[in-house]
C-alpha positions as CSV (number, residue, x, y, z in Angstrom):
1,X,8.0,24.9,-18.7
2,X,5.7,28.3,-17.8
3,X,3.5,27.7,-15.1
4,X,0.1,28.0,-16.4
5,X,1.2,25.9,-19.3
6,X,2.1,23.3,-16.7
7,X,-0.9,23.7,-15.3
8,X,-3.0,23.5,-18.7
9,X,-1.2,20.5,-18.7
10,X,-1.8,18.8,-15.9
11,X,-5.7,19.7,-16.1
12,X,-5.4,17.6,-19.5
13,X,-4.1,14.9,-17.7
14,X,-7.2,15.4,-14.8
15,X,-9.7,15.5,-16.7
16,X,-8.5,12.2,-18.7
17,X,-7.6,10.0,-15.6
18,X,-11.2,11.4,-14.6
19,X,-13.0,10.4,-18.1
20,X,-11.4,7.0,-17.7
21,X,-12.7,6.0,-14.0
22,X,-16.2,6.8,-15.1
23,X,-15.3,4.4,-17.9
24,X,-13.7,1.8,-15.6
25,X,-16.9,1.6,-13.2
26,X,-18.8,0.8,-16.2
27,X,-17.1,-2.0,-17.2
28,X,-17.9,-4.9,-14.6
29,X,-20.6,-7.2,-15.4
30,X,-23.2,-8.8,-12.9
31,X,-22.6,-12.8,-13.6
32,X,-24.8,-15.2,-11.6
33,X,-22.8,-17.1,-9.1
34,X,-19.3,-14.3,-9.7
35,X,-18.2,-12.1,-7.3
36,X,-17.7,-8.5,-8.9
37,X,-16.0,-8.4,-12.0
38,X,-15.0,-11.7,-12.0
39,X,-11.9,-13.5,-14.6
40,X,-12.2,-12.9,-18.3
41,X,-12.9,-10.2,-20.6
42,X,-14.4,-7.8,-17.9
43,X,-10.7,-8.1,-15.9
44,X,-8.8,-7.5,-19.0
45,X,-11.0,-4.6,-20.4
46,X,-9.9,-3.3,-16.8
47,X,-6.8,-3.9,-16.4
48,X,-5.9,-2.4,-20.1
49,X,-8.3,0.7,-18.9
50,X,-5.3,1.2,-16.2
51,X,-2.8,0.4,-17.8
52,X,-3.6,3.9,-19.9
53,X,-4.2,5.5,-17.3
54,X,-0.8,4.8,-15.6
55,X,0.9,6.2,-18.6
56,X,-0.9,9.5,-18.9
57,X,-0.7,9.9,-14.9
58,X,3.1,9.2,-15.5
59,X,2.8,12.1,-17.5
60,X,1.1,14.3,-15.3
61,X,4.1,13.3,-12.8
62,X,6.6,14.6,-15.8
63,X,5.3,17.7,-16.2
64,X,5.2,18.3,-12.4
65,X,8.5,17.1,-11.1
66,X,9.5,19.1,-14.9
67,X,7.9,22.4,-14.4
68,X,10.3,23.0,-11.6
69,X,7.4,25.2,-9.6
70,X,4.9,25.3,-7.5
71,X,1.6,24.0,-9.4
72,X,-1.7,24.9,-8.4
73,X,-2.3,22.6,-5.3
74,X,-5.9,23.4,-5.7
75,X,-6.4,21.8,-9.2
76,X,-4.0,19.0,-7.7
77,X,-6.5,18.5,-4.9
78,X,-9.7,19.2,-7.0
79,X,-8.7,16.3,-9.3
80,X,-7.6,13.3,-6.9
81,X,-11.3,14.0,-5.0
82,X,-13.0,13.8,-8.5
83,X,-10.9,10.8,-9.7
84,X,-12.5,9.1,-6.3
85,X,-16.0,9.6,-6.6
86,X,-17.0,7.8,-9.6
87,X,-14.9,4.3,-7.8
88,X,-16.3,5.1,-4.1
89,X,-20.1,5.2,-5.2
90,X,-19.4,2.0,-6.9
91,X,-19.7,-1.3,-5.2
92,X,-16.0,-2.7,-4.8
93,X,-16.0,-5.3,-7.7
94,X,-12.1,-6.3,-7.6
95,X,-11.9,-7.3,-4.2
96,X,-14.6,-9.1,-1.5
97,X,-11.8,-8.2,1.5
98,X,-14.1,-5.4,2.9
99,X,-16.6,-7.5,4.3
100,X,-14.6,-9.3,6.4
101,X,-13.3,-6.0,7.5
102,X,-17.4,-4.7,8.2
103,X,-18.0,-8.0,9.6
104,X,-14.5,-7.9,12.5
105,X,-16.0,-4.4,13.0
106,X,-19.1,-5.8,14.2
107,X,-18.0,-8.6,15.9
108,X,-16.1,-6.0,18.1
109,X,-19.2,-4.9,18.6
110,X,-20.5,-7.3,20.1
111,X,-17.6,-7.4,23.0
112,X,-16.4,-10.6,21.0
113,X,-12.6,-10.8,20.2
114,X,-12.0,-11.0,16.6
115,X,-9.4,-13.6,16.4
116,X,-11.2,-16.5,18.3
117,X,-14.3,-17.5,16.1
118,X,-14.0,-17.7,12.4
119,X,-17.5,-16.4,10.4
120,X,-19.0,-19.2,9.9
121,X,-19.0,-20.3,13.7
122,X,-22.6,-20.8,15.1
123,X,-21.4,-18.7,18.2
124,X,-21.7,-15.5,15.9
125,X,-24.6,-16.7,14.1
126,X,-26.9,-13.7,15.3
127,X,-24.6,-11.2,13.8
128,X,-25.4,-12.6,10.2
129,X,-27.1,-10.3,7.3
130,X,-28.2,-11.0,3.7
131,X,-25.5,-8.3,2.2
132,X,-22.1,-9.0,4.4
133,X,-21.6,-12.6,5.7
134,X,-22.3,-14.3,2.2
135,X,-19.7,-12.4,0.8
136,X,-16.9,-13.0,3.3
137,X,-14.5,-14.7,1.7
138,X,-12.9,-18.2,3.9
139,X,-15.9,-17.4,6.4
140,X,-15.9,-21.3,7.0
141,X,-12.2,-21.8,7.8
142,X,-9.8,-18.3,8.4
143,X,-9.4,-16.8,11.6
144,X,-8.7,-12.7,10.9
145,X,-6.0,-11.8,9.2
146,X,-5.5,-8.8,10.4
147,X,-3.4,-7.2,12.9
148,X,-4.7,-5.2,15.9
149,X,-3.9,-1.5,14.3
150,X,-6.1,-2.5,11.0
151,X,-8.9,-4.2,14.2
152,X,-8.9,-1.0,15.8
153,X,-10.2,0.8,12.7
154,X,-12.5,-1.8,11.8
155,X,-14.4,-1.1,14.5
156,X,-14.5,2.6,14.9
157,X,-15.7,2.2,11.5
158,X,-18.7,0.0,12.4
159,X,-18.9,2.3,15.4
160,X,-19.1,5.5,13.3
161,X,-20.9,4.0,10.4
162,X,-24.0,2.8,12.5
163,X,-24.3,6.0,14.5
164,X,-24.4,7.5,11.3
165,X,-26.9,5.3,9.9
166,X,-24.8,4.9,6.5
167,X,-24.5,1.5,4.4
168,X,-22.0,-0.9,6.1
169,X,-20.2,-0.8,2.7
170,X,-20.2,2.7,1.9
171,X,-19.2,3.6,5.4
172,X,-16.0,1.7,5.6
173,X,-15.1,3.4,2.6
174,X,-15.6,6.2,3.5
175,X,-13.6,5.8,6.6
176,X,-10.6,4.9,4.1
177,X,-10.9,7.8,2.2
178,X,-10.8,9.9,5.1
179,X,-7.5,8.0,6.2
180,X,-6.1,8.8,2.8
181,X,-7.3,12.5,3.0
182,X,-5.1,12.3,6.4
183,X,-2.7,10.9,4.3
184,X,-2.1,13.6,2.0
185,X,-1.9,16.1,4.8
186,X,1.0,14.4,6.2
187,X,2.5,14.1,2.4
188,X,1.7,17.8,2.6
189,X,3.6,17.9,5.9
190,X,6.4,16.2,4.4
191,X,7.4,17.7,1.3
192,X,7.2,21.0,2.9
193,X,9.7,20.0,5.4
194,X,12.2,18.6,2.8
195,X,12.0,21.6,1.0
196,X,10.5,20.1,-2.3
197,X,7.3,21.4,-4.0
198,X,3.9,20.2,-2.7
199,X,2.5,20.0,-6.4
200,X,4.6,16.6,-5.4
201,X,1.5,14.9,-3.8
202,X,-0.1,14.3,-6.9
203,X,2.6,11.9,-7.1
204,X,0.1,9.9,-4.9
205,X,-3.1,11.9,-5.2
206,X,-3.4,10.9,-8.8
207,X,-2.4,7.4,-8.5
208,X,-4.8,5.1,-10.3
209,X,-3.6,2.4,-7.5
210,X,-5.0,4.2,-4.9
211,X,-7.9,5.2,-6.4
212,X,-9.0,1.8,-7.5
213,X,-7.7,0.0,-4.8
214,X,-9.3,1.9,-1.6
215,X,-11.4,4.1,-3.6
216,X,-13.3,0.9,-4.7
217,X,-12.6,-2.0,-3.1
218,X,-11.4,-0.1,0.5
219,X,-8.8,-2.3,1.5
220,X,-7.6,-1.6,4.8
221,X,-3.6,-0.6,3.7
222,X,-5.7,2.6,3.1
223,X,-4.9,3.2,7.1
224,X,-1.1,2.4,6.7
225,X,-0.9,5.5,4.2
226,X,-1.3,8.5,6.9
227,X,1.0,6.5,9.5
228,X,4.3,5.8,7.1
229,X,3.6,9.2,6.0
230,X,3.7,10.3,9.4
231,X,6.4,7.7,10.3
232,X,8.4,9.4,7.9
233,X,7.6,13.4,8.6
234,X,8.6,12.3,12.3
235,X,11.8,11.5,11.4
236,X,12.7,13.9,9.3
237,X,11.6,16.3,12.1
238,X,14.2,14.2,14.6
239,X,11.1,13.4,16.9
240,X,12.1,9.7,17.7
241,X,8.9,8.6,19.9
242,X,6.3,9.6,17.2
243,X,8.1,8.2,14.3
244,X,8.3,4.8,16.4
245,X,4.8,5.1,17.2
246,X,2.9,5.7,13.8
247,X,5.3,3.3,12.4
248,X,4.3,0.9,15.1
249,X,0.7,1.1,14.1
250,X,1.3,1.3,10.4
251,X,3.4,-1.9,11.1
252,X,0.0,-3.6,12.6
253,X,-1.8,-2.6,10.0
254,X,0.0,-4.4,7.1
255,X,3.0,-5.5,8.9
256,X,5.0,-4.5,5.8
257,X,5.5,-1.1,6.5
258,X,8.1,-2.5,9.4
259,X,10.4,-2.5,6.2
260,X,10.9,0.8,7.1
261,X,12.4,0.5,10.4
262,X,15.9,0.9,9.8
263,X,15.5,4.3,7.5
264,X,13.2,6.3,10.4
265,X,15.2,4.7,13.6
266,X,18.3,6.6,14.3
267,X,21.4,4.3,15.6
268,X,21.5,3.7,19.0
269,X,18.3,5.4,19.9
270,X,16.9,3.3,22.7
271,X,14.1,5.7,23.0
272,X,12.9,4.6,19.3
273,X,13.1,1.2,20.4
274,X,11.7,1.2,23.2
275,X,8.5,3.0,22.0
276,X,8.2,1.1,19.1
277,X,7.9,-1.8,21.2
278,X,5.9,-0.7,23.9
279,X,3.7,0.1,20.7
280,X,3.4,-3.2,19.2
281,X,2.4,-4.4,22.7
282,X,-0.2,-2.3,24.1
283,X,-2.1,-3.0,20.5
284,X,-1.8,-6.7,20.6
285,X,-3.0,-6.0,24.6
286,X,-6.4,-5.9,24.1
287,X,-6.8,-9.1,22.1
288,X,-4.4,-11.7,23.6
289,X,-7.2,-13.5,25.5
290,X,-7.4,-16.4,22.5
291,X,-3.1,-16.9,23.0
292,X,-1.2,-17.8,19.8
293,X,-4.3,-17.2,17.9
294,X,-3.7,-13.6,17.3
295,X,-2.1,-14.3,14.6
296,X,-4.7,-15.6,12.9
297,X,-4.9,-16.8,9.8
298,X,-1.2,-15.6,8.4
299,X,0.4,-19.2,8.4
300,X,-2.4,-20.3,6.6
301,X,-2.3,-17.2,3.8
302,X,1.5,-17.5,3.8
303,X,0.3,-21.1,2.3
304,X,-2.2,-20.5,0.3
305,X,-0.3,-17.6,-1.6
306,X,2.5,-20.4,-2.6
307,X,5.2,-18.5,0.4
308,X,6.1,-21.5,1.8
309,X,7.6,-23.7,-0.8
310,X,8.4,-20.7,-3.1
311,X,6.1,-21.1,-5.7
312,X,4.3,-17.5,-5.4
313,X,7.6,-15.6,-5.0
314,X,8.6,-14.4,-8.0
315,X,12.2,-14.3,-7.8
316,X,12.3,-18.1,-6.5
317,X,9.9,-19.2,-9.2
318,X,11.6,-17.5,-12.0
319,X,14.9,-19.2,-10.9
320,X,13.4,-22.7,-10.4
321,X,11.7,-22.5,-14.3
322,X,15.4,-22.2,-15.2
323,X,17.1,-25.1,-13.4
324,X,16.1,-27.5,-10.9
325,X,16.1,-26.3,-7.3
326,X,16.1,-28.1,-4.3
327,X,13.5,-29.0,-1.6
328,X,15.1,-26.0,1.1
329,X,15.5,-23.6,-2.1
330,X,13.0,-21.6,0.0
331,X,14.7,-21.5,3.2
332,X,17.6,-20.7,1.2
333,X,15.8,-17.6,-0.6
334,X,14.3,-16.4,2.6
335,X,17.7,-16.2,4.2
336,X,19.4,-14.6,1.5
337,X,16.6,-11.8,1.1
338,X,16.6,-11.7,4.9
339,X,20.6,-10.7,5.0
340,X,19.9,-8.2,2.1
341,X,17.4,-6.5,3.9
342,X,19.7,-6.4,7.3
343,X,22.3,-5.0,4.8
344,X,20.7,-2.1,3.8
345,X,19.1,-1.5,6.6
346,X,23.0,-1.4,8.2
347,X,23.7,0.7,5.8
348,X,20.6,3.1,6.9
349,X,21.9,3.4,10.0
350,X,25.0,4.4,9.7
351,X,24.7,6.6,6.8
352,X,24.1,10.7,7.2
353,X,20.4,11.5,8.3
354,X,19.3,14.5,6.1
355,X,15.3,14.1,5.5
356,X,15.7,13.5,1.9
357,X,18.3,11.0,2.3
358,X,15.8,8.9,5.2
359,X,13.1,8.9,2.2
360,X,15.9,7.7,-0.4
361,X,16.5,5.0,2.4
362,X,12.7,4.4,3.0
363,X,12.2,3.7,-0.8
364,X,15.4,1.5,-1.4
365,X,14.7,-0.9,1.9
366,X,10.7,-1.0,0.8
367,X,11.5,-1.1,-2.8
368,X,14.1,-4.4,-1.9
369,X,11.7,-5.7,0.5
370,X,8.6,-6.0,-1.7
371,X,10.6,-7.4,-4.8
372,X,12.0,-10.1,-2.6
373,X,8.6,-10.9,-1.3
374,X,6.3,-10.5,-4.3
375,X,3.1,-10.0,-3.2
376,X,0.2,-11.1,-5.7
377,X,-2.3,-8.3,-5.4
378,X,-1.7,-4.6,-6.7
379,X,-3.3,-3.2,-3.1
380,X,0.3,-4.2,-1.4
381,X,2.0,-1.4,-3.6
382,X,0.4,1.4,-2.8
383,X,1.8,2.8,0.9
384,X,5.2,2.9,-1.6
385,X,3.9,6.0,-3.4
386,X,4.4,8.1,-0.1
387,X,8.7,7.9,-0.2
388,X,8.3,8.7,-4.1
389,X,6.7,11.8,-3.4
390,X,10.0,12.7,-1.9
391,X,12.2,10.7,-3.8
392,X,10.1,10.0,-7.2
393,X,12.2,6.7,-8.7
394,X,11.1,5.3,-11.3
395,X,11.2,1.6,-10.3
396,X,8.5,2.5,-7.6
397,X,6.5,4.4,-10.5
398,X,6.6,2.3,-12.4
399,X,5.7,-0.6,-9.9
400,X,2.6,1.6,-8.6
401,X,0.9,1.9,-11.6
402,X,1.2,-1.2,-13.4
403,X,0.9,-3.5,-11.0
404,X,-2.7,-4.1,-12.1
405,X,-1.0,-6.8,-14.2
406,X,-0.7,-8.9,-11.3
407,X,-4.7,-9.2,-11.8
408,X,-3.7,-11.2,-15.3
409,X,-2.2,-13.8,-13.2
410,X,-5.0,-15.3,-11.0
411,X,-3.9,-18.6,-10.3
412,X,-0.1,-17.2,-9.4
413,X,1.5,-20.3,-11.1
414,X,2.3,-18.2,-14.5
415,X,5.6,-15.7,-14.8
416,X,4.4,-13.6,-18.0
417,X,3.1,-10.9,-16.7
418,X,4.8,-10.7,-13.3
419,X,8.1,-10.5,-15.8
420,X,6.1,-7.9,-17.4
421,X,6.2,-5.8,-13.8
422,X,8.9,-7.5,-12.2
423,X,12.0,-7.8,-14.4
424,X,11.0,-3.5,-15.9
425,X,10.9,-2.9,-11.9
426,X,14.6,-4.5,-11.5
427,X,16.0,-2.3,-14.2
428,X,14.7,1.0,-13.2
429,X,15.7,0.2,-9.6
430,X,19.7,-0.1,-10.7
431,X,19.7,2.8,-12.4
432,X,17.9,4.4,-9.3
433,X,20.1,3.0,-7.0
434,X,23.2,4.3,-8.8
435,X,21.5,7.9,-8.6
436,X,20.3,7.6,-4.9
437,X,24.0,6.6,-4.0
438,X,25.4,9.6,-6.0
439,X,22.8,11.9,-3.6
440,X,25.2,10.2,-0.3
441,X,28.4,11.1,-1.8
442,X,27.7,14.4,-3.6
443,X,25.1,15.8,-1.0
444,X,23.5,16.7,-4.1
445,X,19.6,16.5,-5.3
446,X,20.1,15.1,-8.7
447,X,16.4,15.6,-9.7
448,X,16.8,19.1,-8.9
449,X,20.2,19.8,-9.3
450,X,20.7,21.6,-5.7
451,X,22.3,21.1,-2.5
452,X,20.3,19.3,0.0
């Protein structure tokens, strides 16, 4: 494909992904006594508005990965800010997370640990509004969720925001986006050091997951994206101690990201260890005054979301509506995904270490990882999109853009439409796997047909 025809191309593609957010923000309804957009016709006008535009940003990856050149980086670049603007002027109306996240910022503030009161305590009442504490979602019961890398940010945020003298709301988005604009820098970074085109980043520039996701509703894996892209340049650089320290703080960010472990550490580097480590406990340092309780409320969500007895994990549940399971089925499940993980993570470590081989790695353990687990909001997904810049698969593709459809399935007790992202997910990742493992033993870029 010639260049500027590429480039024609992908401006079509723009310029529709942009048409359709202005659409999508129009869409929610104000409904006395709802929260955003609510369940019903709203979510599903939604979710079908994304579900278009992961198929023509699907394109617009084609005709990138296709042209086999350089695109214009500016029209890349030009496009994912437009695409943002419409969704960060919006109020978030998928997602109530970011209050709790203004409100930990300002109880930070106020030289109060986050982890010993929950919201509703009458020890913080002076820090209540009109605009954030009624919209805090478990205010009466949950302790934080978060993890002290995610804490940290929330209240620089707060910090920044007030000094500013911008909206609470507005100003933790912001503070997203600009952790996403780090983000693509370090994609930038990345790509440039594997020797691949940065026309690449689009791959998560143009994203409707992102977009919607922290663009909107600023959800705080927005600050995981710069440190696994990070975590991952490191590596691929051979620069042990940063790799283990942004992966570190991506870890206590989201804690998922720790997936990722085995394809940045190098075998038998003790210095990797060590600093990842030494990592995890200076940020858990500042807040250990209230003990055990620094975990806050995770038990409790690992409940709530069905993790305990296996009825939100997909896998499990899909199994058990075939034949009877019994009461440690879970147990079972968790050390069977737990042995697959150490597996290929074994496999990581003593494999060769080329950069683009680390990303293959990177994908394969987070792509395992976040099957076996199953998360039930599309948010989870989207620090994936920064290994398939380097390696674009298309089980993680398609995962990124159509895990909207997890939005169909409120109550998490139904399999259709996690089947309908799930079981397409399983397929793409064989045939990906089969094509990763011909990169190890051909030393050989299939998607490019070059040596790496």
């Amino acid at each position: 494909m010639r260049l500027r025809m590429a480039d024609y191309a992908l401006a079509a593609c723009g310029l529709a992904l942009f048409a359709l957010t202005c659409g999508g923000v129009l869409i929610p309804r104000p409904v006395i006594g709802v929260y955003g957009i609510g369940y019903g016709a709203a979510l599903d006008q939604f979710v079908a508005l994304t579900a278009v535009q992961g198929v023509i940003y699907l394109a617009a990856v084609a005709i990138v990965l296709r042209s086999r050149a350089e695109n214009s980086l500016r029209l890349i670049l030009t496009i994912a800010l437009l695409l943002r603007m419409p969704a960060l002027v919006t109020a978030p109306f998928l997602s109530n997370d970011i209050f709790r996240y203004i409100w930990d910022g300002w109880v930070q503030g106020a030289g109060i640990n986050p982890y010993r009161y929950v919201p509703a305590d009458p020890h913080l009442a002076l820090l209540r509004d009109a605009a954030v504490f009624p919209l805090i979602n478990r205010a009466g019961y949950a302790h934080t969720i978060y993890p002290p890398a995610a804490e940290f940010c929330f209240a620089a945020a707060s910090r920044i925001t007030a000094l500013l003298h911008i909206p609470a709301v507005l100003g933790m988005k912001l503070f997203m986006f600009g952790c996403e604009a780090a983000g693509v820098f370090g994609v930038l970074r990345l790509l440039e050091f594997c020797r691949l085109p940065r026309s690449r980043v689009l791959i998560y520039a143009w994203s409707p997951l992102p977009v919607w996701e922290f663009g909107n509703n600023g959800h705080v894996d927005a600050i995981a994206i710069p440190l696994v892209a990070f975590a991952l340049l490191f590596a691929v650089q051979a620069r042990p101690g940063r790799a283990a320290a942004a992966l570190a703080a991506a870890a206590l960010t989201k804690f998922l990201p720790v997936l990722l472990a085995p394809a940045v550490w190098r075998r038998w580097d003790w210095k990797f260890a060590g600093i990842f480590v030494a990592a995890i406990g200076l940020l858990y340092l500042p807040y250990l005054s209230v003990g055990w309780r620094v975990f806050g409320f995770l038990g409790g969500y690992g409940a709530e979301e069905g993790m305990d007895n296996g009825t939100g994990i997909f896998l499990l549940a899909a199994l058990g509506a075939l034949v009877p399971l019994p009461a440690y089925a879970t147990k079972i499940y968790f050390v069977a995904l737990a042995c697959v993980l150490l597996a290929l993570g074994a496999m990581a470590l003593a494999g060769p270490r080329s950069p683009k081989i680390i990303c293959r790695n990177a994908a394969l353990l987070a792509g395992a990882g976040m099957l076996g687990l199953s998360p039930h909001y599309p948010w989870y997904y989207a620090w994936l999109l920064i290994p398939a810049c380097v390696l674009p698969c298309s089980s993680l593709l398609y995962l990124t853009s159509f895990s909207f459809l997890l939005y169909l399935n409120p109550t998490h007790t139904k399999l259709l439409w996690p089947a309908v992202l799930y079981l397409p997910f399983i397929a793409f990742a064989v045939r990906d796997i089969f094509a990763a493992r011909a990169i190890s033993l051909t030393g050989l870029n299939l998607a490019e047909g070059r040596k790496i």
